[in-house]
Backbone bond lengths (Angstrom), bond angles and torsions (degrees), N, CA, C in turn:
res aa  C-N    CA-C-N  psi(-1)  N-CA   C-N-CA  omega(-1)  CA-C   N-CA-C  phi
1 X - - - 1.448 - - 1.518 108.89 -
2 X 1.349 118.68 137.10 0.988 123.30 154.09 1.595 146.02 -80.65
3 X 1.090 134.12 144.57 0.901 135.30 -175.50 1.349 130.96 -131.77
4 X 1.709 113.26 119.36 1.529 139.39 -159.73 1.359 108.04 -44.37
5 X 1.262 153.63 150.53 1.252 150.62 102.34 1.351 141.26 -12.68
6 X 0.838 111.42 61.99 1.793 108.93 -146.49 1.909 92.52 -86.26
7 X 1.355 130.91 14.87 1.283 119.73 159.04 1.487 102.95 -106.67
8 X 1.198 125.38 14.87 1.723 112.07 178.79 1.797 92.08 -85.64
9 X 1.146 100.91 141.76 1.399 120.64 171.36 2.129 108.51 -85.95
10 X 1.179 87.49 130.24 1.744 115.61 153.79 1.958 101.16 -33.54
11 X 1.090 106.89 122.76 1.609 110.99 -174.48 1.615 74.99 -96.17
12 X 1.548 123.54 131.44 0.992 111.02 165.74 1.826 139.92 -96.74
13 X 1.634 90.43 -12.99 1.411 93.15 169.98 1.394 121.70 -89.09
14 X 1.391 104.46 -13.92 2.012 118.08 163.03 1.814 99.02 -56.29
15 X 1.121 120.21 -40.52 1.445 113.14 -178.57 1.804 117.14 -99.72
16 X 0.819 108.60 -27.56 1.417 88.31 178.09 1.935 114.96 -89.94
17 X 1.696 96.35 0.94 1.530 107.38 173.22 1.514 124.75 -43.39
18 X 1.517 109.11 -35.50 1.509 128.16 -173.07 1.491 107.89 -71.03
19 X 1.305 135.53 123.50 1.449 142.92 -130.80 1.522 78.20 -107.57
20 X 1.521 126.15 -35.23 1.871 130.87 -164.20 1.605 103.86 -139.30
21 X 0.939 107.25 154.18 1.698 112.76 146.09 1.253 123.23 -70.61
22 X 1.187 134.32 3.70 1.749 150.15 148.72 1.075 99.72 -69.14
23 X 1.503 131.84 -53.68 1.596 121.45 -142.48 1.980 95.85 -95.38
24 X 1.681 91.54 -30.20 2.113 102.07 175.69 1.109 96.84 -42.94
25 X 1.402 120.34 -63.07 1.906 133.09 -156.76 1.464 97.30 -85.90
26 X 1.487 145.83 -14.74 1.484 120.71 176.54 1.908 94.56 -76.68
27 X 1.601 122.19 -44.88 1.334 134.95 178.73 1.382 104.16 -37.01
28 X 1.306 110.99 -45.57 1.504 122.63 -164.56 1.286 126.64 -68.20
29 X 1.541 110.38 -47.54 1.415 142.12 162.55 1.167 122.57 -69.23
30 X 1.541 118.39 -36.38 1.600 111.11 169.91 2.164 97.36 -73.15
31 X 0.963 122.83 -24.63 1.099 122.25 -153.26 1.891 94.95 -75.15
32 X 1.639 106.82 -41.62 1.287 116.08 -168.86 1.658 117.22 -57.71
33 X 1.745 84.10 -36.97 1.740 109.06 -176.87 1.285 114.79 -69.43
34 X 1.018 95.73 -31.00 2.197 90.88 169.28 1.186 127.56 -95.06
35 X 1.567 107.21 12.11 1.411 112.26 -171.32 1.653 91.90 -88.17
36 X 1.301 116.54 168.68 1.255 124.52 164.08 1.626 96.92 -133.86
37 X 1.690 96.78 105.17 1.266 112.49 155.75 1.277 139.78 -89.82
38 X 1.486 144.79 -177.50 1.432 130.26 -168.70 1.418 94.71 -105.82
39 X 1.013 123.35 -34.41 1.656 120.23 178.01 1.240 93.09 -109.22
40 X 1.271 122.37 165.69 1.752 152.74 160.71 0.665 114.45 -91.76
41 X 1.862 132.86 -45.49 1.291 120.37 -167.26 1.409 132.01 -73.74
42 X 1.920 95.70 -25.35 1.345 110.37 164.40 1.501 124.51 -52.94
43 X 1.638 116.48 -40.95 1.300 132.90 -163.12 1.536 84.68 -83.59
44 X 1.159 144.23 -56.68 1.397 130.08 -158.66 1.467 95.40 -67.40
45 X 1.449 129.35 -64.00 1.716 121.75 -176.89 1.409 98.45 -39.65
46 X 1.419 135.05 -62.47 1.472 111.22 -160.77 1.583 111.32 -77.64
47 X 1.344 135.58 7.67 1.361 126.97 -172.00 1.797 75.51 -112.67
48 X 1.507 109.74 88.62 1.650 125.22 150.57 1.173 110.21 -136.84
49 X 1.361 111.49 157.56 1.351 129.98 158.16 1.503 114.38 -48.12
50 X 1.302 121.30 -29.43 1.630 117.89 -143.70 1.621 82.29 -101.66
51 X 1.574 101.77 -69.71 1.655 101.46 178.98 1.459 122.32 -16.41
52 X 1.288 113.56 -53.41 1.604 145.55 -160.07 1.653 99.03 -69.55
53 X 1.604 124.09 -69.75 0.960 148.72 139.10 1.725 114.68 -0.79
54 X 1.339 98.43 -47.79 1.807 98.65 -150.26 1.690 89.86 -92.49
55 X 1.725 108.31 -29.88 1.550 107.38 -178.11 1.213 105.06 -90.79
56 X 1.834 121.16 -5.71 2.040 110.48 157.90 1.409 105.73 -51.53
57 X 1.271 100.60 -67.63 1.774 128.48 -176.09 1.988 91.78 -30.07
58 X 1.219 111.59 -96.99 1.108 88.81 -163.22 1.657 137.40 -53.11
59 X 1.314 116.67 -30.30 1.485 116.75 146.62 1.409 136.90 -29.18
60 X 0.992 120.35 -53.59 1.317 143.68 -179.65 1.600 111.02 -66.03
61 X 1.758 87.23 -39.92 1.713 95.41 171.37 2.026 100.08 96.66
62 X 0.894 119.90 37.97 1.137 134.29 -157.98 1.603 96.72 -116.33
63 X 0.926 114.58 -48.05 1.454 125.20 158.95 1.155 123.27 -112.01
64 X 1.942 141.83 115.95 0.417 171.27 -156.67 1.626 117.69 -101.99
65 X 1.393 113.95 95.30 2.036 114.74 -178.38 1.887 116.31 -91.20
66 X 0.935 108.37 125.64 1.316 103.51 176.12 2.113 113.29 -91.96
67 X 0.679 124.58 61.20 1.495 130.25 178.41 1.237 115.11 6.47
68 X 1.826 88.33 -77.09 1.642 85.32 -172.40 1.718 117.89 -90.15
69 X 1.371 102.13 37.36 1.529 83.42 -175.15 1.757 82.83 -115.48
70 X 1.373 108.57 -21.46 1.539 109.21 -163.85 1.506 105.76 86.89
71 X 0.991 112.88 22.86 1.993 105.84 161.92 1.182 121.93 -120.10
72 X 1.085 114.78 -171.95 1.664 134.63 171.25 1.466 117.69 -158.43
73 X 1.697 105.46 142.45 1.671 102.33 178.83 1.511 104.56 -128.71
74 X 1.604 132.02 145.03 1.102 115.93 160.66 1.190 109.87 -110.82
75 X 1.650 129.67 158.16 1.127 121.31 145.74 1.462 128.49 -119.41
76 X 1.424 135.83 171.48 1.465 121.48 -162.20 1.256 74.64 -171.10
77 X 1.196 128.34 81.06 1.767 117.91 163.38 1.192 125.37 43.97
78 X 1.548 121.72 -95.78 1.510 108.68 175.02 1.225 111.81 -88.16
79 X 1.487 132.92 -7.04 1.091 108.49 170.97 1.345 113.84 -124.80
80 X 1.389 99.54 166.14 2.050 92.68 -179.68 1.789 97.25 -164.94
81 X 1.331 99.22 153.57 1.553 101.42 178.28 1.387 108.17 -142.39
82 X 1.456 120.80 157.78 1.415 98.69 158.41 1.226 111.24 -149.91
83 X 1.389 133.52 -163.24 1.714 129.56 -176.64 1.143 106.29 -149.51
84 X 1.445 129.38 143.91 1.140 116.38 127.83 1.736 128.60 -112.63
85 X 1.604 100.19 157.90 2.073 101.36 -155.00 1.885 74.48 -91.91
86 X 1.722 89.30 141.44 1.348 110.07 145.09 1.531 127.23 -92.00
87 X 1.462 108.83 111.71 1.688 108.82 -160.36 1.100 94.73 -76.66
88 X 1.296 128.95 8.72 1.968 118.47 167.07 1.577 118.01 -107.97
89 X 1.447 95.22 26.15 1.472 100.41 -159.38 1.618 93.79 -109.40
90 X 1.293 130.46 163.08 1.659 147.11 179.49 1.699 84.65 -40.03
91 X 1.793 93.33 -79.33 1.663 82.75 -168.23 1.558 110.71 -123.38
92 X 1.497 102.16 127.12 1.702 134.95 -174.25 1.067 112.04 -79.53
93 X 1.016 131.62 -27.53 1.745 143.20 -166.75 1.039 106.17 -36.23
94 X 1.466 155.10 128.29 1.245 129.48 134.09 1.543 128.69 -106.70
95 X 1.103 109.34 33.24 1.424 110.17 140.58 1.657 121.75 -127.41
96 X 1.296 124.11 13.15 1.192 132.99 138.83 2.115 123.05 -65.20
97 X 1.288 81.55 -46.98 1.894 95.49 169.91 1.318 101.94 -62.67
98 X 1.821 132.55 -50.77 1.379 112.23 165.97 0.684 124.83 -26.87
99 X 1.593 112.73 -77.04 1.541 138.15 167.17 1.539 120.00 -3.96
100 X 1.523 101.03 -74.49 1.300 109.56 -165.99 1.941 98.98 -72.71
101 X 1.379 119.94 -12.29 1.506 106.32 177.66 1.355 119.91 -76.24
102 X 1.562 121.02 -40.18 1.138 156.71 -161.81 1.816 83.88 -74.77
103 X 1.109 124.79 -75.15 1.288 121.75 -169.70 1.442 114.24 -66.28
104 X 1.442 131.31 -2.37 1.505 126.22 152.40 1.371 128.69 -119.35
105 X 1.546 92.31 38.90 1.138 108.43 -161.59 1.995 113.35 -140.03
106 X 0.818 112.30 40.27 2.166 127.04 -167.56 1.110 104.51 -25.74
107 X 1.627 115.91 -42.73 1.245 98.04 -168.53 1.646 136.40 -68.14
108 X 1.713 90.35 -27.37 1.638 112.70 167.05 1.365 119.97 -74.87
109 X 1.440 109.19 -16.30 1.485 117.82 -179.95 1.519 104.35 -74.07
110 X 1.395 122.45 -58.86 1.271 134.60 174.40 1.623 130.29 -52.04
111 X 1.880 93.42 -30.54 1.445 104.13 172.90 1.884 104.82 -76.01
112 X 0.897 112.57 -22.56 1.504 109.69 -166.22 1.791 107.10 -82.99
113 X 1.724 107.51 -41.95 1.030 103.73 -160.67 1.753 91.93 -95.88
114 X 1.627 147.28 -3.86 1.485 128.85 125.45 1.365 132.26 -56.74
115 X 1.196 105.38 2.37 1.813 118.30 178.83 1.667 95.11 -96.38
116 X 1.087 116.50 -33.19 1.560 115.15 -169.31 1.650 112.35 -85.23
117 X 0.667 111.73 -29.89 1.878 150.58 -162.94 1.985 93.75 -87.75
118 X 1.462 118.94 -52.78 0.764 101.15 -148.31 1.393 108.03 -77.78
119 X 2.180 108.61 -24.98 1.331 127.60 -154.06 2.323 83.25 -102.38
120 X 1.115 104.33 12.60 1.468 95.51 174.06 1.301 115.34 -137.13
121 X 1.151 131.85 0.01 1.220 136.26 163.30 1.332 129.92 -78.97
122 X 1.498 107.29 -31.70 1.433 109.15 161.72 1.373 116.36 -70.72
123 X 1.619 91.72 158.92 1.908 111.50 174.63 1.655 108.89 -78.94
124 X 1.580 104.83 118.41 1.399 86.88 175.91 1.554 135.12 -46.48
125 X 1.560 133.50 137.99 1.088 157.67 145.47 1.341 95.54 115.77
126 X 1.368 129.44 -0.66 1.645 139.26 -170.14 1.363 99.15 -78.79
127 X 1.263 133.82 -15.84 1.547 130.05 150.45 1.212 119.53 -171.58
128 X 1.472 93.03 105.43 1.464 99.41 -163.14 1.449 127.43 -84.55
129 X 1.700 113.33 36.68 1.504 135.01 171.41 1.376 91.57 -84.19
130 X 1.359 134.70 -25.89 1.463 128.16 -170.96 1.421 106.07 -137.40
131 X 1.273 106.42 83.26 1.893 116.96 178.35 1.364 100.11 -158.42
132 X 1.438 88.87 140.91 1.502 101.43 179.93 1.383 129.69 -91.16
133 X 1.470 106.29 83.10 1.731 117.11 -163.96 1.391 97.51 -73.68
134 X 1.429 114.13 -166.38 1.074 137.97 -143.07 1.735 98.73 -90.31
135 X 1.181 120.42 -30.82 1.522 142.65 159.67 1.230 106.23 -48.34
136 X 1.332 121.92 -79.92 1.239 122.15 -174.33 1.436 132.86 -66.51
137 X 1.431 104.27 -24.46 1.715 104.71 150.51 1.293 130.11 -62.56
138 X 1.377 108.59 -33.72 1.488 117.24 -177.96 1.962 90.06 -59.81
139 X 1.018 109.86 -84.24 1.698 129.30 164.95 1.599 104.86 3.68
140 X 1.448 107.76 -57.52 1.251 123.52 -178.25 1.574 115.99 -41.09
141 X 1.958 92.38 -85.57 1.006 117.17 146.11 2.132 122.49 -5.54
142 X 1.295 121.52 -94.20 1.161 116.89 152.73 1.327 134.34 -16.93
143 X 1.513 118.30 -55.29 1.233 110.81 164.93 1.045 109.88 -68.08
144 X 1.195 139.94 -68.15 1.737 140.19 -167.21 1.767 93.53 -34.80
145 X 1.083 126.16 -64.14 1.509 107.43 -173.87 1.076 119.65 -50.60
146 X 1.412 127.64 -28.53 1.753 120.25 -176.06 1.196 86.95 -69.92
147 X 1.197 134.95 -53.75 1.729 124.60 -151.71 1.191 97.39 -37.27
148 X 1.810 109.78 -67.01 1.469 111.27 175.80 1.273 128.05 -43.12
149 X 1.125 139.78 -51.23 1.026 132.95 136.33 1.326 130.13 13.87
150 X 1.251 95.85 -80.07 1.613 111.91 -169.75 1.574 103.21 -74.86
151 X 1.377 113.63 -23.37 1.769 111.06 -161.89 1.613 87.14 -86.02
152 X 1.347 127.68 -18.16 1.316 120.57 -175.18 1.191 108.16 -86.49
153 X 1.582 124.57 -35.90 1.524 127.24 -170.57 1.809 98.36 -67.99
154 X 1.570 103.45 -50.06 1.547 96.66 171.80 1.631 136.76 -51.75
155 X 1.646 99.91 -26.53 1.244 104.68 159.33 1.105 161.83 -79.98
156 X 1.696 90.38 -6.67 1.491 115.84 179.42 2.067 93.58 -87.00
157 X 1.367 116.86 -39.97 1.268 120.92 -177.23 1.813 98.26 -49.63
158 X 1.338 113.52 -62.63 1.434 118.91 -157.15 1.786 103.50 -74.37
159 X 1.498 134.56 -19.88 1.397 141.00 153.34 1.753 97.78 -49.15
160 X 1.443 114.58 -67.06 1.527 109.13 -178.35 1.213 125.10 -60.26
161 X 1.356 128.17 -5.82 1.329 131.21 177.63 1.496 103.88 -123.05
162 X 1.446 129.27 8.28 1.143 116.07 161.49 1.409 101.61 68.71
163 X 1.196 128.10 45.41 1.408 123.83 169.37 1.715 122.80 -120.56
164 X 1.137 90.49 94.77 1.898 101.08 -166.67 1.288 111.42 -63.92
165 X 1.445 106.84 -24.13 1.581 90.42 174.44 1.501 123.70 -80.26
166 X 1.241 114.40 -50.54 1.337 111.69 165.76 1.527 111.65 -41.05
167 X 1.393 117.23 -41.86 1.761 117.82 166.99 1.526 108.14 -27.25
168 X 1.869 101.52 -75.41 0.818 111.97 -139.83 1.687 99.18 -68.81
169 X 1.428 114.54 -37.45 1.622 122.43 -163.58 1.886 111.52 -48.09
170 X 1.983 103.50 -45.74 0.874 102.53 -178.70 1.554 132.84 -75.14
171 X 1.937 102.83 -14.77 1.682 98.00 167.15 1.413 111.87 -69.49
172 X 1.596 129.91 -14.65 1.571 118.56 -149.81 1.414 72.73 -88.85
173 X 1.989 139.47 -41.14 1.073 105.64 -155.98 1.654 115.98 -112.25
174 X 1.200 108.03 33.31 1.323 143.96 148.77 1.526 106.52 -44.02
175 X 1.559 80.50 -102.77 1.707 108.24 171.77 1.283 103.73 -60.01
176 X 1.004 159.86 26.43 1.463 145.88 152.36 1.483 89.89 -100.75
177 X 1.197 145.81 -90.85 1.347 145.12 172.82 1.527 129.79 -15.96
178 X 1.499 107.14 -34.29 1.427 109.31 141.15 1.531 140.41 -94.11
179 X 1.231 101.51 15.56 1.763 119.95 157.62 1.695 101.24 -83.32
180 X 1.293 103.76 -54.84 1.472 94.15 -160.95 1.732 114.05 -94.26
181 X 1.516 118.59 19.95 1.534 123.57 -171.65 1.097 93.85 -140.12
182 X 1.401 132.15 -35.57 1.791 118.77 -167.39 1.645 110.13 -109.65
183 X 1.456 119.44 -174.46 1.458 130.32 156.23 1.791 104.54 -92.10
184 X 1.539 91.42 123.98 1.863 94.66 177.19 1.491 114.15 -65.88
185 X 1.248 104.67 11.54 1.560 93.98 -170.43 1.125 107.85 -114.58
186 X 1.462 122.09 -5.76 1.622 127.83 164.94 1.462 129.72 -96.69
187 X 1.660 103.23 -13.15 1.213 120.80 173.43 1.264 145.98 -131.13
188 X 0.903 157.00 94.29 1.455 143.49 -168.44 1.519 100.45 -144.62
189 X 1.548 102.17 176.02 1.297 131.26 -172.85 1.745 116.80 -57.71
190 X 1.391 111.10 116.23 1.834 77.10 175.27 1.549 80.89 -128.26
């Protein structure tokens, strides 16, 4: 098993480069498609919208993980949900439990990817209610480490349960996220 980096920093102009959340996920998907993975099934689950989506959300800070409590809350104005994972339960994941909320769930799907859209569609300094200053990278930054975080806490769960796929799902989208946010030559998997 591998294990994340959770002090590499969020490259931030690798992420806010994507003009849409269309153009994030075409980057994303061509990126998945040239990979040569050992399983498929892994590579097809992580080449989704929702997956993709659920790790805007928490970046962005849109969703919010609590580690050690094992939860998560979102909010979106009128609506908001949250969970907490039972780590004695089939499935512990909690960013798979995102996952699976976010994907039966449109309205949060839609709120995330006009939340992404809204702070990337503009021309920088053309309104600077939606620019990503020096605050909000830091912000960024921060969140991007919980992710890790959390993709590591999930991984130590899915090592103890012997579950390779969840293994395997979270290195492709590991390393896919540092294809499309970092320089490969400063980072990789060890």
């Amino acid at each position: 098993m591998k294990k994340f980096n959770c002090n590499t920093n969020l490259i931030s102009d690798g992420y806010v480069k994507f003009y849409n959340f269309d153009d994030l996920y075409e980057n994303y998907e061509s990126l998945l498609r040239n990979q040569e993975y050992k399983y498929n099934n892994n590579h097809n689950f992580c080449c989704d919208r929702y997956l993709l989506a659920t790790v805007v959300g928490c970046i962005e800070g849109n969703i919010k993980i609590d580690v050690e409590s094992n939860s998560w809350y979102i909010w979106f104005g009128q609506y908001h949900a949250g969970y907490k994972v039972d780590s004695n339960k089939k499935f512990p994941y909690i960013l798979l439990s995102i996952y699976e909320f976010i994907k039966n769930h449109d309205e949060y799907y839609n709120f995330i990817k006009k939340y992404y859209d809204l702070w990337h569609c503009v021309p920088k300094y053309e309104n600077l209610e939606f620019f990503y200053d020096e605050f909000h990278i830091m912000d960024m930054q921060d969140n991007y480490k919980n992710l890790l975080t959390t993709m590591n806490r999930d991984l130590k769960i899915a090592k103890k349960n012997m579950d390779n796929c969840i293994i395997m799902t979270y290195e492709i989208l590991y390393s896919s996220l540092l294809k499309l946010f970092f320089s490969q030559k400063m980072y990789n998997l060890n």
